[in-house]
C-alpha positions as CSV (number, residue, x, y, z in Angstrom):
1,X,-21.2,17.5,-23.0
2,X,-19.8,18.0,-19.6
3,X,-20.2,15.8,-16.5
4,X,-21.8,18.3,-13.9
5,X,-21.5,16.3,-11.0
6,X,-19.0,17.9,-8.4
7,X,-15.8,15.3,-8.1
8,X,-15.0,15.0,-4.2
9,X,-11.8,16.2,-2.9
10,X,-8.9,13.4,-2.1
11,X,-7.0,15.5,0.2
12,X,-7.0,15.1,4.2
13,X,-10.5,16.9,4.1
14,X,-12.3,13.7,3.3
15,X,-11.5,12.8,7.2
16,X,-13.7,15.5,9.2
17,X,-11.2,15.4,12.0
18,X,-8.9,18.9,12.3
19,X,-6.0,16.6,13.6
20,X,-5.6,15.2,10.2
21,X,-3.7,17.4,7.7
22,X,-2.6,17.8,3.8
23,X,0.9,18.3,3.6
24,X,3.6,18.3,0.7
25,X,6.9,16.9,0.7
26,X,10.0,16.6,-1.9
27,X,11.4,13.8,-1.5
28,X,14.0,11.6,-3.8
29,X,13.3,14.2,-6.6
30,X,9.6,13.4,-6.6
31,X,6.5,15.9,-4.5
32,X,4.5,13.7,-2.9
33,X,0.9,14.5,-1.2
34,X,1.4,13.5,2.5
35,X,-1.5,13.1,5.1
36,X,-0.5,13.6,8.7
37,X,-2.1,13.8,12.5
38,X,-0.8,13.5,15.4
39,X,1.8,15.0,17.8
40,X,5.0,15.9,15.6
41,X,6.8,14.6,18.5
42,X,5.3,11.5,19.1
43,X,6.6,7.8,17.8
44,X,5.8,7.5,14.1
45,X,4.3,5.3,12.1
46,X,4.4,5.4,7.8
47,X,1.2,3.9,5.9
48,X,1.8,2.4,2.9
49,X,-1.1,2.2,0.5
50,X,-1.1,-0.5,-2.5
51,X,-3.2,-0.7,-5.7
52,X,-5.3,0.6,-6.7
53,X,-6.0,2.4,-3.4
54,X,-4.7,6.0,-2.3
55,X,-3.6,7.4,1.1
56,X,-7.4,6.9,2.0
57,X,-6.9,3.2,2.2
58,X,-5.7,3.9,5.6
59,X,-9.0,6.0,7.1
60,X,-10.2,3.2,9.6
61,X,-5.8,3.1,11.2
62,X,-5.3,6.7,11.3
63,X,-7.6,8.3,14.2
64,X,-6.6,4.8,16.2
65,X,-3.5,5.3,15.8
66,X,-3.0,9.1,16.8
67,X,-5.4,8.1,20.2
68,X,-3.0,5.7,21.2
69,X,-0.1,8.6,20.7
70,X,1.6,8.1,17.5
71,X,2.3,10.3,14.8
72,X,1.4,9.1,11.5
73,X,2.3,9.9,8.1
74,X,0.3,8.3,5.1
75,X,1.7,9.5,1.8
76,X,-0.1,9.1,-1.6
77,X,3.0,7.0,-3.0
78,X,4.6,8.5,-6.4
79,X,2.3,8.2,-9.2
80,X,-1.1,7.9,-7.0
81,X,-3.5,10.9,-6.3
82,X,-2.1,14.2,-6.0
83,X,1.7,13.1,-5.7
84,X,4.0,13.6,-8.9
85,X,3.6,10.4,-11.5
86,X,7.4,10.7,-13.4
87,X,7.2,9.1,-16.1
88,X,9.0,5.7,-18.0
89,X,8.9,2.6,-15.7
90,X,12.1,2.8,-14.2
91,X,11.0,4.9,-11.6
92,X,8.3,2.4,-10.0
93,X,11.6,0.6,-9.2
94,X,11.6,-1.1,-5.7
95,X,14.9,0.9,-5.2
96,X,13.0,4.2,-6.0
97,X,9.7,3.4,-4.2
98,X,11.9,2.4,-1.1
99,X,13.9,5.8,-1.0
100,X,11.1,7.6,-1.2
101,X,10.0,6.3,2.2
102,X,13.2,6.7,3.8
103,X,13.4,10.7,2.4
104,X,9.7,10.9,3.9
105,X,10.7,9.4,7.5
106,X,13.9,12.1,7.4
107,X,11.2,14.7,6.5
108,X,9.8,14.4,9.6
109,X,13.6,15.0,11.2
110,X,13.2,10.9,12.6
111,X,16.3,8.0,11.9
112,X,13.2,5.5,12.0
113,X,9.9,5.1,11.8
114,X,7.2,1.8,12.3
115,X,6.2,1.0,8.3
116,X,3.5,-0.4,7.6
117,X,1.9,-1.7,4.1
118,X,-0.7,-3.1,2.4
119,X,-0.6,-5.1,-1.1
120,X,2.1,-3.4,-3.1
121,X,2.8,-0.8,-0.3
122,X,3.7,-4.2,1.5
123,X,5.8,-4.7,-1.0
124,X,7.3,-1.8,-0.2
125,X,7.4,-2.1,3.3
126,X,8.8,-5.7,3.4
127,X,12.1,-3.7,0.6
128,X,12.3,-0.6,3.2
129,X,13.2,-3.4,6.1
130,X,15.6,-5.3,4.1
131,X,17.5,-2.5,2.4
132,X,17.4,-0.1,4.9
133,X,17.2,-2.2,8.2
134,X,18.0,0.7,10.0
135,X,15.6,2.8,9.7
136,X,12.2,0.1,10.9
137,X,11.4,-0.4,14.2
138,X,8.5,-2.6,13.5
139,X,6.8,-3.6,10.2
140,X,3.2,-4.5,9.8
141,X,3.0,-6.5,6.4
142,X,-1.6,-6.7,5.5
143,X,-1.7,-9.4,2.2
144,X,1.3,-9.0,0.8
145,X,4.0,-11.9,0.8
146,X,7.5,-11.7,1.3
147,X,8.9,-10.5,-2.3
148,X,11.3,-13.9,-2.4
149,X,8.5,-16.0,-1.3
150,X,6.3,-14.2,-4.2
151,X,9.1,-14.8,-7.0
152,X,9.7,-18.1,-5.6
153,X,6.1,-19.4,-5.5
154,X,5.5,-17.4,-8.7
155,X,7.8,-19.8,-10.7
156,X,6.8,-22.9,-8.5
157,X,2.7,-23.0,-8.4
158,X,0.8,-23.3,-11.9
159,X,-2.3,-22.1,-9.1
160,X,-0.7,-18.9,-8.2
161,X,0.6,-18.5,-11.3
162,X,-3.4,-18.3,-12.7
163,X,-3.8,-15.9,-10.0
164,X,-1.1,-13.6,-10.8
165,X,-2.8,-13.4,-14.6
166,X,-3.1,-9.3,-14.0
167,X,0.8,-9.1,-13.2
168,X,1.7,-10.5,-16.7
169,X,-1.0,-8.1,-18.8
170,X,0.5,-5.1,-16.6
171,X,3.6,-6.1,-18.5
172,X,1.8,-5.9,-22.2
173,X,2.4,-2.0,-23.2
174,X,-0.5,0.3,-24.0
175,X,-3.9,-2.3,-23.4
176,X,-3.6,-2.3,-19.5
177,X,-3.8,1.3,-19.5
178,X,-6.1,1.6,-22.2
179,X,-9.0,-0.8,-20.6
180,X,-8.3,0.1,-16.9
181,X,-9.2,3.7,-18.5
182,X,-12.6,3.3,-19.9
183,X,-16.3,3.6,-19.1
184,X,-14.7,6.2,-16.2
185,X,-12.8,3.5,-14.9
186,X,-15.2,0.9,-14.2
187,X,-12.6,-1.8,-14.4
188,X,-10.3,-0.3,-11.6
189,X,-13.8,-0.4,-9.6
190,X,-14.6,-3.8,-10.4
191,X,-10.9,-4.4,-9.0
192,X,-12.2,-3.1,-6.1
193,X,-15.6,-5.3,-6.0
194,X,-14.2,-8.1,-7.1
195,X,-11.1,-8.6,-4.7
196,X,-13.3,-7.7,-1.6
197,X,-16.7,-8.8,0.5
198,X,-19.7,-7.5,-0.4
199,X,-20.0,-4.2,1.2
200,X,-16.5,-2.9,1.7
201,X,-16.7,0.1,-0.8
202,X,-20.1,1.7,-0.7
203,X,-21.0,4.4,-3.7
204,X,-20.0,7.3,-1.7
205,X,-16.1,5.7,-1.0
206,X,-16.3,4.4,-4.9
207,X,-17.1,8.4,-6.1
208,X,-13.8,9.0,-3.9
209,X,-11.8,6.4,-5.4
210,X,-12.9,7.1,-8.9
211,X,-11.7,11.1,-8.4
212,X,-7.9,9.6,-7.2
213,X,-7.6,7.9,-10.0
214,X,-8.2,10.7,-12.1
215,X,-5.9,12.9,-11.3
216,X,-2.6,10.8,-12.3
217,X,-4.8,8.1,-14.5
218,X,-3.6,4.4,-14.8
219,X,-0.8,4.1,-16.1
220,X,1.9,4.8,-13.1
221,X,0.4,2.7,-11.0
222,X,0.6,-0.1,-13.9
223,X,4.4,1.1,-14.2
224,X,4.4,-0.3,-10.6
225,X,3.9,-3.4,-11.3
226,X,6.5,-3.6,-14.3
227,X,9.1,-2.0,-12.4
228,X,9.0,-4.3,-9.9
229,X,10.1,-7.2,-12.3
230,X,12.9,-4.8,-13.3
231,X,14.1,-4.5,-9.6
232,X,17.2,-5.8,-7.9
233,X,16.9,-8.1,-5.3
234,X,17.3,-6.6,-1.7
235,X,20.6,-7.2,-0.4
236,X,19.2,-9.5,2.5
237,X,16.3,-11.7,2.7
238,X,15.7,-11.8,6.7
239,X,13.8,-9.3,8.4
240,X,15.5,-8.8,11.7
241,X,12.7,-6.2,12.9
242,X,9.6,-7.2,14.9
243,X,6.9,-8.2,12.2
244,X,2.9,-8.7,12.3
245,X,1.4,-9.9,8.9
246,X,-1.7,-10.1,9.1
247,X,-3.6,-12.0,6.4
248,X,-7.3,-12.6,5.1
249,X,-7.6,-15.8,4.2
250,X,-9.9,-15.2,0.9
251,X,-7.5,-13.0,-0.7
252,X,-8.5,-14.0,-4.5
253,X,-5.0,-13.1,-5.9
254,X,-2.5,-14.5,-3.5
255,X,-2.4,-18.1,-2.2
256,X,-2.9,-18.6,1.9
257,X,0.0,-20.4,2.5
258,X,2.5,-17.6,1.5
259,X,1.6,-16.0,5.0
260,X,3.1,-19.3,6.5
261,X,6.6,-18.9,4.3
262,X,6.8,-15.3,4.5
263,X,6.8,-15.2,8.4
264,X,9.3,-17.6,8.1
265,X,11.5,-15.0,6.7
266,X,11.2,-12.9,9.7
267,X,13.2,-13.3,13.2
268,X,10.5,-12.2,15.1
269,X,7.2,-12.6,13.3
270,X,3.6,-13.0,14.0
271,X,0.9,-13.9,12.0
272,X,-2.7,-13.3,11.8
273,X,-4.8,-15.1,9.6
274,X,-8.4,-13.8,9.7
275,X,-11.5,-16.1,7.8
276,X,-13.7,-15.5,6.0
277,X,-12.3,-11.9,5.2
278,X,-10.9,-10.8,1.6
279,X,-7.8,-8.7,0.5
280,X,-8.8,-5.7,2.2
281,X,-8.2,-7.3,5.6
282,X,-7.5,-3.8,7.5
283,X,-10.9,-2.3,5.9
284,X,-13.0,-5.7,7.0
285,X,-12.0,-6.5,10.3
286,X,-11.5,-4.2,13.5
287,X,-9.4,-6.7,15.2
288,X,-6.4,-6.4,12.6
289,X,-6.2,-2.9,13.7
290,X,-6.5,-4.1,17.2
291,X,-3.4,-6.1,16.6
292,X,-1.5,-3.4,15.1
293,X,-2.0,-1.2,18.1
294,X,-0.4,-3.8,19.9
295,X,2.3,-5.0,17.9
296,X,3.8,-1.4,17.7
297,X,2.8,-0.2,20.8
């Protein structure tokens, strides 16, 4: 029996605005599905997705972001949506992630770009700055902590260790993928549910999710999470750029006060800590987006 219900489209069409586009780039040996809008000419800005999310993620920044005169680019990052998903884990390295970023800002014929991430796209937004300096002009960093604060913490806090629980299954072969897989995925949605307030994906976005996830399946984006315990430390640990981190304060997964620590990594840091609002701090509250107009503008 086959399921006759119609599987929405995850391209740049599930924004009805004509200045948003599908495009396709090759970049560090890997084709990656890139949304764009804005003037080609105009200061640009990278959006960095995390898991489980897909360019999408980014739907309430983009159209702000392009009316205040950037140009943004907001790539499905390798193994997500329609991009390529090599395969073995080695290439969900940081050091691979990272390049891919810095091919993508050279795609656009730029030296630099603003980055911006959320959850493991912060991670790789916070490895971007401090491998490749050069090419941020400011980084936003949404719920993700600095990656030595993480390790450090991680090893330190028997409470953030409980927290962390999915990081170590990731790391068991075969299960993760095979139970983030079934019943259609239901687990990767209660992922969703779970880590945010009541409210924040409605059916319709769900549906949208759900077809993402199909196309690659689970398993590079679980590859993620063991390459990054197989990646080399950055070369620096101070972030020289301009940085906003901006934080909801009832993330489940990561502890509060690694907002506090991680902006102490960073010369010239601010941070935003929002109550009452969950992971998904960009989809919950207007004003973060509010202060990332600012910040790069």
């Amino acid at each position: 029996m086959t399921d006759a219900k119609p599987h929405p489209t995850t391209d740049a069409s599930l924004l009805d605005d004509d200045r948003v586009e599908s495009d396709y780039r090759t970049v560090n040996g890997v084709r990656l599905h890139v949304v764009t809008a804005g003037d080609p000419d105009a200061p640009l800005v990278v959006l960095l997705h995390g898991h489980p999310d897909f360019w999408y993620g980014w739907r309430d920044q983009i159209i702000p972001l392009v009316e205040t005169g950037f140009r943004v680019v907001v790539p499905d990052q390798r193994g997500c949506n329609l991009s390529d998903a090599p395969d073995g884990i080695d290439a969900y390295r940081q050091s691979e992630l990272s390049a891919d970023v810095c091919e993508l800002i050279h795609s656009e014929g730029r030296e630099s770009a603003h980055v911006v991430g959320h959850d493991f796209g912060g991670f790789v937004a916070w490895n971007v700055a401090l491998r490749e300096p050069s090419i941020v002009d400011h980084l936003g960093i949404f719920n993700v902590p600095h990656p030595t604060v993480y390790r450090t913490v991680l090893r330190s806090s028997p409470q953030q260790i409980v927290r962390s629980w999915y990081v170590w299954f990731y790391q068991v072969p075969t299960l993760p993928e095979w139970l983030l897989s079934r019943n259609d995925m239901d687990n990767m949605v209660d992922s969703l549910e779970i880590t945010s307030n009541p409210g924040t994906f409605d059916e319709e976005t769900i549906d949208r999710y759900r077809a993402a996830w199909r196309h690659t399946g689970v398993g590079p984006r679980v590859n993620w999470y063991r390459g990054f315990r197989r990646s080399e430390r950055p070369p620096r640990d101070i972030v020289t750029q301009p940085t906003l981190i901006c934080w909801g304060e009832d993330d489940i997964a990561l502890l509060p006060s690694m907002a506090e620590q991680s902006a102490d990594y960073c010369e010239n840091g601010r941070l935003r800590m929002f109550p009452d609002t969950s992971h998904w701090v960009h989809h919950e509250r207007e004003e973060v987006t509010e202060a990332l107009l600012r910040h790069l503008s």
